[in-house]
C-alpha positions as CSV (number, residue, x, y, z in Angstrom):
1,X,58.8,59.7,5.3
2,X,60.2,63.3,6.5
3,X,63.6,63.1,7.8
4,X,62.6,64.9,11.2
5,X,60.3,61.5,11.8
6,X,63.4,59.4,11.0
7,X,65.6,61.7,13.2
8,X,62.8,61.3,16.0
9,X,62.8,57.8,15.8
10,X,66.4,57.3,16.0
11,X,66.5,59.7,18.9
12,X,63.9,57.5,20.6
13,X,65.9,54.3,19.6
14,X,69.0,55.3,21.6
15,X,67.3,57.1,24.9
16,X,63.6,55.2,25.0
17,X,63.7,57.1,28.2
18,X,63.6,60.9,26.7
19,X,60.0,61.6,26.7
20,X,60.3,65.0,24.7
21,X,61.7,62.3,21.9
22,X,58.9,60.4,22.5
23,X,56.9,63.3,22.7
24,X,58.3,64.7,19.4
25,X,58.0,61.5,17.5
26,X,54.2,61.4,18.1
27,X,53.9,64.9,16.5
28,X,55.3,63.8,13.5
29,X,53.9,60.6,13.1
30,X,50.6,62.4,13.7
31,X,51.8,64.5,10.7
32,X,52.4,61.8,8.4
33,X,49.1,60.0,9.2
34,X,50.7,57.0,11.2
35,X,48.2,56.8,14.0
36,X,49.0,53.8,15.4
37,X,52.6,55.1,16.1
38,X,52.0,58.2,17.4
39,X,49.3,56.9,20.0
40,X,51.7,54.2,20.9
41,X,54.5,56.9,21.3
42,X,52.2,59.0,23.2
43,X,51.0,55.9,25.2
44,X,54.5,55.9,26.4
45,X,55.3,59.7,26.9
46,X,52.1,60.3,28.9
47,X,52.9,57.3,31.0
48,X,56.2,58.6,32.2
49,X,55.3,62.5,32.2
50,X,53.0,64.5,33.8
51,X,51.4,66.2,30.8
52,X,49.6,69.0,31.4
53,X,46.5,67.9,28.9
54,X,47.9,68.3,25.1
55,X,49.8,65.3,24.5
56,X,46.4,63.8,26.1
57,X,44.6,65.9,23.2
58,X,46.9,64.8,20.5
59,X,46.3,60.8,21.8
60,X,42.7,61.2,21.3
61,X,43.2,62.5,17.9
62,X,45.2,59.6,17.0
63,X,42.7,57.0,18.5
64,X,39.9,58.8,16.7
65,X,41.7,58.7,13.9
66,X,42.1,54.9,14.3
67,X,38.8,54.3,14.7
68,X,39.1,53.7,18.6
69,X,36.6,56.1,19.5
70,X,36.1,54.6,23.6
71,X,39.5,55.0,24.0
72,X,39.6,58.3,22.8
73,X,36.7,59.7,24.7
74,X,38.9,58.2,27.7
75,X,42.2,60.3,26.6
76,X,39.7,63.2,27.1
77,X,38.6,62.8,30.2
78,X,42.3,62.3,31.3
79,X,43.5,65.1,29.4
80,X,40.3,67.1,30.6
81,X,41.6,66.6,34.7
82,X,45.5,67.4,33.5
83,X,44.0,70.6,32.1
84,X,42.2,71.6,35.1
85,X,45.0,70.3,37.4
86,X,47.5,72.6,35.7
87,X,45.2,75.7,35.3
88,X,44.6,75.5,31.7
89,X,40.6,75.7,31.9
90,X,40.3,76.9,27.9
91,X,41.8,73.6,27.1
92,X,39.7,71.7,29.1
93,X,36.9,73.5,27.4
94,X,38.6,72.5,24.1
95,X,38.3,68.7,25.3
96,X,35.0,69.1,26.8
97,X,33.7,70.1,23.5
98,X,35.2,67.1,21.3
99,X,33.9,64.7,24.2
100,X,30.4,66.1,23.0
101,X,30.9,65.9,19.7
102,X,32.5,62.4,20.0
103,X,29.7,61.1,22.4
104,X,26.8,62.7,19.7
105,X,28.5,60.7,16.6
């Protein structure tokens, strides 16, 4: 395990509240291939934050990765409205694609 996980982790054990932790704590658990933790992290971030549509990218990576494929084609479409709601229409291209590809195979 890489220290800046454990650091996360004991950031997000003293201030569950700090969603940047949260955030930050999903990226590295992503890193380290711990799917389940990272989508449960950025269950929690994206639940208290309005995210502009990445942390809603990374959760359907995670859920993919998990084998959750439904759930992940339903981060998409909520990180796809984020994206557009924010004014970042490249990433909602970005998303639109991997919805495709997720909904061919």
């Amino acid at each position: 395990m890489s220290s800046r996980l454990e650091t996360f982790r004991a950031m997000v054990a003293q201030h569950p509240d700090n969603v940047l932790a949260r955030f930050g704590l999903a990226n590295e658990a992503l890193k380290e291939g711990l799917h389940a933790e990272a989508a449960e992290q950025l269950r929690a971030y994206l639940a208290a934050y309005d995210d502009e549509g990445n942390g809603f990218g990374r959760l359907a990576l995670a859920l993919e990765r998990l084998g959750r494929v439904d759930e992940a084609k339903d981060a998409l479409h909520a990180g796809i409205g984020a994206a557009r709601r924010f004014g970042h229409p490249s990433m909602a291209a970005e998303f639109e694609a991997r919805l495709e590809e997720l909904e061919e195979g």
